[in-house]
N, C-alpha and C positions, 0 to 999 in steps of 0.2 A: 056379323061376318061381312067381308066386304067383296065386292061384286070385283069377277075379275077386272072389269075398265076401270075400278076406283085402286086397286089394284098396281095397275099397270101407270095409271094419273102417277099414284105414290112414286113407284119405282122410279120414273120419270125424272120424277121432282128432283130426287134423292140421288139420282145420277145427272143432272144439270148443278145442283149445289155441288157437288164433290167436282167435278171439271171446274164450276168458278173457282174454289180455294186453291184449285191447282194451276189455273190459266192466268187468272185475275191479277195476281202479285208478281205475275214477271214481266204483265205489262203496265203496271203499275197501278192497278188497280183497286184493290185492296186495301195495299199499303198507303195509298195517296187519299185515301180515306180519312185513316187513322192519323191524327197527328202523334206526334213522338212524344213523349210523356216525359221528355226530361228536356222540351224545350226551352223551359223557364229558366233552370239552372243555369248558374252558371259556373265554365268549367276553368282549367289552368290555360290547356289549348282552345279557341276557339273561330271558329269564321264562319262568315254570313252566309246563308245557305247556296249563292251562287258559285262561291270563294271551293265549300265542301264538293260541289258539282264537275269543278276545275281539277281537285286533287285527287279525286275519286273517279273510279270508271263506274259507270251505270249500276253494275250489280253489288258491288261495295257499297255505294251509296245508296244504294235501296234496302240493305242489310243492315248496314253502320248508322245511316242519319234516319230511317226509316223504319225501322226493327224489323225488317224482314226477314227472312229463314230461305238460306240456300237449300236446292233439290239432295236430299240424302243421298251419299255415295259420289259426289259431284267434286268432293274438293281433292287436289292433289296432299292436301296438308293430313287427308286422313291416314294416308298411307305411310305417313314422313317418320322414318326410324332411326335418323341419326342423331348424334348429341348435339342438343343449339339448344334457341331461344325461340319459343312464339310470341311477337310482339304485336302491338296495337296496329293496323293497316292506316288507321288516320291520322296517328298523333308518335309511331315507335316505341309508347313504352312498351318496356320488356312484361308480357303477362304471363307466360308459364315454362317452366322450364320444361325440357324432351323427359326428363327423371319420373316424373310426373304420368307422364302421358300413357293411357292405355287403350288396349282396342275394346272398343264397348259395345260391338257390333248393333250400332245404330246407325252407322254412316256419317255420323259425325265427328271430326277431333274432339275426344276426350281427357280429361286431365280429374286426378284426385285434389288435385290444389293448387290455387296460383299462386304467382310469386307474393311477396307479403307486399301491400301498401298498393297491388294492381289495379285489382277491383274495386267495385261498390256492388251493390244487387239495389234491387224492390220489388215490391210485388206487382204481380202482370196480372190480371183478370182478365185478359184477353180472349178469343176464342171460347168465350163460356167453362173456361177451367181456372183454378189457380196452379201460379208459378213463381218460380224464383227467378228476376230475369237478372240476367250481368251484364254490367257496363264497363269500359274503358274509366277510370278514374279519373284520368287526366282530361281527359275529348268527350264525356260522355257515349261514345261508339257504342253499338248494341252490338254485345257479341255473341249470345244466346242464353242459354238459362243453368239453373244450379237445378240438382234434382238428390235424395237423399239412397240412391241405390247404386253407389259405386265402391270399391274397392277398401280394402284396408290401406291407410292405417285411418283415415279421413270417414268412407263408408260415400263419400262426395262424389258425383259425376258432374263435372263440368264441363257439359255439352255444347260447344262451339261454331259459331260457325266460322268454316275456311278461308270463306272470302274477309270478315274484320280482322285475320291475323298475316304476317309475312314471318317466315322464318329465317333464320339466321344459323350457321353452322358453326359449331363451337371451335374457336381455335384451336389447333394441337399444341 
């Protein structure tokens, strides 16, 4: 059994880790950790990381060149109902179409499938789980992960984040 002070040590503990993975990655901390796991690669678009720092606003590029993860509920693109295109935020390829898109009440843009030749995925071991993470094809960008509980006809959630995409509204 454990004595309430060992107790109370624990809970401590257990509520300073849960503040770092919440505080740590928005000041870069975290993230500035981890190197990027598709540094090596090389892509179609590409620039040197001060080049991505210029094209990107902070939170972009802590998501896109950093694989970060926007705050759930945070992007205006969750709510986005009209017919367009969500495209790459660092490089404009086109990655999903609005057809696609459903609400997956997770707080993130979700999509049952991207457009063909978008993507890439690999595996993320990150955080002591596995995942299916997605990248921009073209740029490498981290855009968030692939997961196998979404929608017919796919059964695919492709879980995004708001900040690697800009959407575009479909001409009439």
């Amino acid at each position: 059994m454990f004595s309430r002070r060992q107790f109370l040590l624990a809970s401590g503990g257990l509520g300073v880790a849960a503040l770092a993975l919440e505080v740590l990655p928005r000041l870069g901390g975290v993230d500035a950790l981890v190197a990027p796991a598709l540094a090596d690669e090389v892509f179609e678009v590409s620039h040197s990381d001060a080049e991505w720092r210029t094209l990107l606003s902070p939170e972009q590029y802590r998501v896109l060149r950093q694989e970060g993860t926007e705050r759930a509920y945070s992007s205006p693109l969750n709510d986005e109902h009209r017919a367009g295109t969500f495209a790459c935020a660092g490089c404009a390829l086109a990655l999903f179409s609005s057809a696609t898109k459903f609400d997956s009440h997770t707080g993130w843009p979700s999509f049952w499938a991207p457009l063909e030749h978008a993507v890439a995925q690999r595996s993320d071991r990150s955080l002591g789980m596995q995942r299916t993470e997605v990248h921009c094809r073209r740029c490498g960008g981290h855009l968030g992960h692939v997961f196998d509980d979404g929608p017919a006809p796919t059964g695919l959630r492709y879980c995004m984040n708001g900040l690697a995409m800009n959407f575009t509204v479909q001409a009439a």
